[in-house]
N, C-alpha and C positions, 0 to 999 in steps of 0.2 A: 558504478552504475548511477543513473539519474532519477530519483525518484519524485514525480511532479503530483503534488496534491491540488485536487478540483474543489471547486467549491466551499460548501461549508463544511466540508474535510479542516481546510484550512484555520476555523475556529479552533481548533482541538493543536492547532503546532503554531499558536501565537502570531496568525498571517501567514505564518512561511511557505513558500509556494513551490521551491526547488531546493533538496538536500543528496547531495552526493553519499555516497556508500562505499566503501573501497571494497567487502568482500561479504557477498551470501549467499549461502547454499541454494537457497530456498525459498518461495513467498514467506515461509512460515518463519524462519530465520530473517528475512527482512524486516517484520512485522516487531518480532523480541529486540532488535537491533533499534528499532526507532520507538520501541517502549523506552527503551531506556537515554535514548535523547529526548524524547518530548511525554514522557511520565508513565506509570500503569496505567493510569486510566486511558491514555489513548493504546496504548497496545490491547486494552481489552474492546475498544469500542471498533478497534479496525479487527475484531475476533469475531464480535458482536453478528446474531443474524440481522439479516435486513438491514444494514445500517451503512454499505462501502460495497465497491466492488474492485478488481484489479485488473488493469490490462497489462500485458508482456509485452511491449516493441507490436504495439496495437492490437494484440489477441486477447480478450479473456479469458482468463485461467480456468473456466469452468469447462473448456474444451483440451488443456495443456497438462489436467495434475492435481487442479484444484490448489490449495497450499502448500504441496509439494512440488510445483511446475520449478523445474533449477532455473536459477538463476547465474549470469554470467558478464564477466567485465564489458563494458559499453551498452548492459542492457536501459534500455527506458523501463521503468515501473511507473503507470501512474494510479493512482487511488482516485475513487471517483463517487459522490455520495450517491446512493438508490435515488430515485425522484418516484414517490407515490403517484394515481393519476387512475385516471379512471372512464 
């Protein structure tokens, strides 16, 4: 699967914009999976409230499962920071 990080997401995986994944259950299992390519700290900050959100093959997760929405070969994941506003 493709997972495409937005914006200043991208601070947090040294620029990287696009990383492949060969296998995850799960957002929540994607999440541990790219801790451990780009550090704890980003796995806690993509954990983190208010701080990311996720779409599946352009749905957000909060209608799919939340961090449990499964995940499958050829999906797009992309990570996208909140934007405050008022």
């Amino acid at each position: 699967m493709t997972v495409i990080f937005h914006g200043s997401v991208q601070e947090h995986t040294s620029g990287v914009e696009l990383f492949q994944v060969d296998n995850a259950a799960n957002v929540r299992a994607l999440i541990f999976l790219l801790g451990e390519r780009f550090g704890e700290e980003f796995k806690d900050y993509l954990l983190g409230d208010d701080t990311c959100f996720f779409l599946v093959n352009g749905t957000g997760i909060m209608t799919t499962g939340g961090l449990q929405t499964p995940l499958h070969e050829g999906d797009t994941v992309e990570v996208l920071p909140l934007v405050g506003g008022g």
